[in-house]
Structure formats: structure tokens, C-alpha cells
N, C-alpha and C positions, 0 to 999 in steps of 0.2 A: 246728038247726044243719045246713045244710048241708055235706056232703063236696066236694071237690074232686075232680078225674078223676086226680090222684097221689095223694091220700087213698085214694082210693077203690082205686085199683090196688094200695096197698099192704094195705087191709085184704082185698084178695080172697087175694091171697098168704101174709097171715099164717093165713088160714082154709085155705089150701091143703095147710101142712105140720104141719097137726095130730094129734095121735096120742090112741090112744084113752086112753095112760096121760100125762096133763100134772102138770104141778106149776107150782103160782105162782111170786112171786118171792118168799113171805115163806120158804119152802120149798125155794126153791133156795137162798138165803143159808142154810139150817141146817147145808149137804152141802159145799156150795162149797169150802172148806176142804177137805174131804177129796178130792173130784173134782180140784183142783187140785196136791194132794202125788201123786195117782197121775201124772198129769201130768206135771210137774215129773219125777221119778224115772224116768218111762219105763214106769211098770207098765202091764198093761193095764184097760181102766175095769170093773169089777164093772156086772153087768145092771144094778143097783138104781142106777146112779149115770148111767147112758143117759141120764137123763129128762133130768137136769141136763144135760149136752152138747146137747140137745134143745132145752130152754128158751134156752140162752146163744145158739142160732141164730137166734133168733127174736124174744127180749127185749136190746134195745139197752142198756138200762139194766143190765141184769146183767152184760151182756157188756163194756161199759166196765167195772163193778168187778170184774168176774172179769181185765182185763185188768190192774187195779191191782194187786189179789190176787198174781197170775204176779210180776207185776215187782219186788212187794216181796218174796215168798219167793225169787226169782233173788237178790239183792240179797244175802239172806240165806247163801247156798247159797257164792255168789261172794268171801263175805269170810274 
């Protein structure tokens, strides 16, 4: 399979903002919840919960459900 020259410019970026400590996504989904009520409420994020805010920059896919996440607990919050 060849990459394309935007493929390819995006995988050098996602390589760029990598950290020595990552987590998947089957591992940000376990936190998410939690990383999002800190959120929500205004608290500030606990080091252990970094990684997560980390991954949701970088994973599209997370970050649209982290984005649903938000809206349904506002939603909640709001009624």
C-alpha cells in the first residue's frame, strides 16, 4: 500500500507528539469517564489521567467519543 504525501505528512506528526508513557484506545475508554467528570466539574486532571488528554489529541476516534461523552454528561448536569 502505498501512502500518500497527506498520509504521509500526517503519520510523521502523529510520530512527532509522542510520549514515552502512551495508552491505546482500548485503555483510554476504561479512564475516559473519569478524565471527563474532572473536566466537566472544573477539577484539575490527576498526572495518571495526562496520558488520556494525550491520546484524545492525537486519536480522532477517541476524541469524537470523548466529544459525545462531554455532551451527554452536560446534558445531564444541565437538566
Amino acid at each position: 500500500m502505498k501512502l500518500n504525501e497527506k498520509q504521509i505528512d500526517r503519520l510523521l506528526q502523529v510520530v512527532g507528539v509522542t510520549n514515552d508513557q502512551e495508552i491505546d484506545c482500548g485503555q483510554c475508554h476504561a479512564v475516559i469517564a473519569e478524565f471527563a467528570e474532572h473536566q466537566l466539574t472544573g477539577q484539575s486532571i490527576p498526572q495518571g489521567l495526562e496520558v488520556v488528554k494525550h491520546h484524545l489529541s492525537i486519536c480522532t476516534d477517541c476524541s469524537e467519543e470523548y466529544e459525545l461523552l462531554q455532551k451527554a454528561l452536560q446534558s445531564l448536569i444541565d437538566e
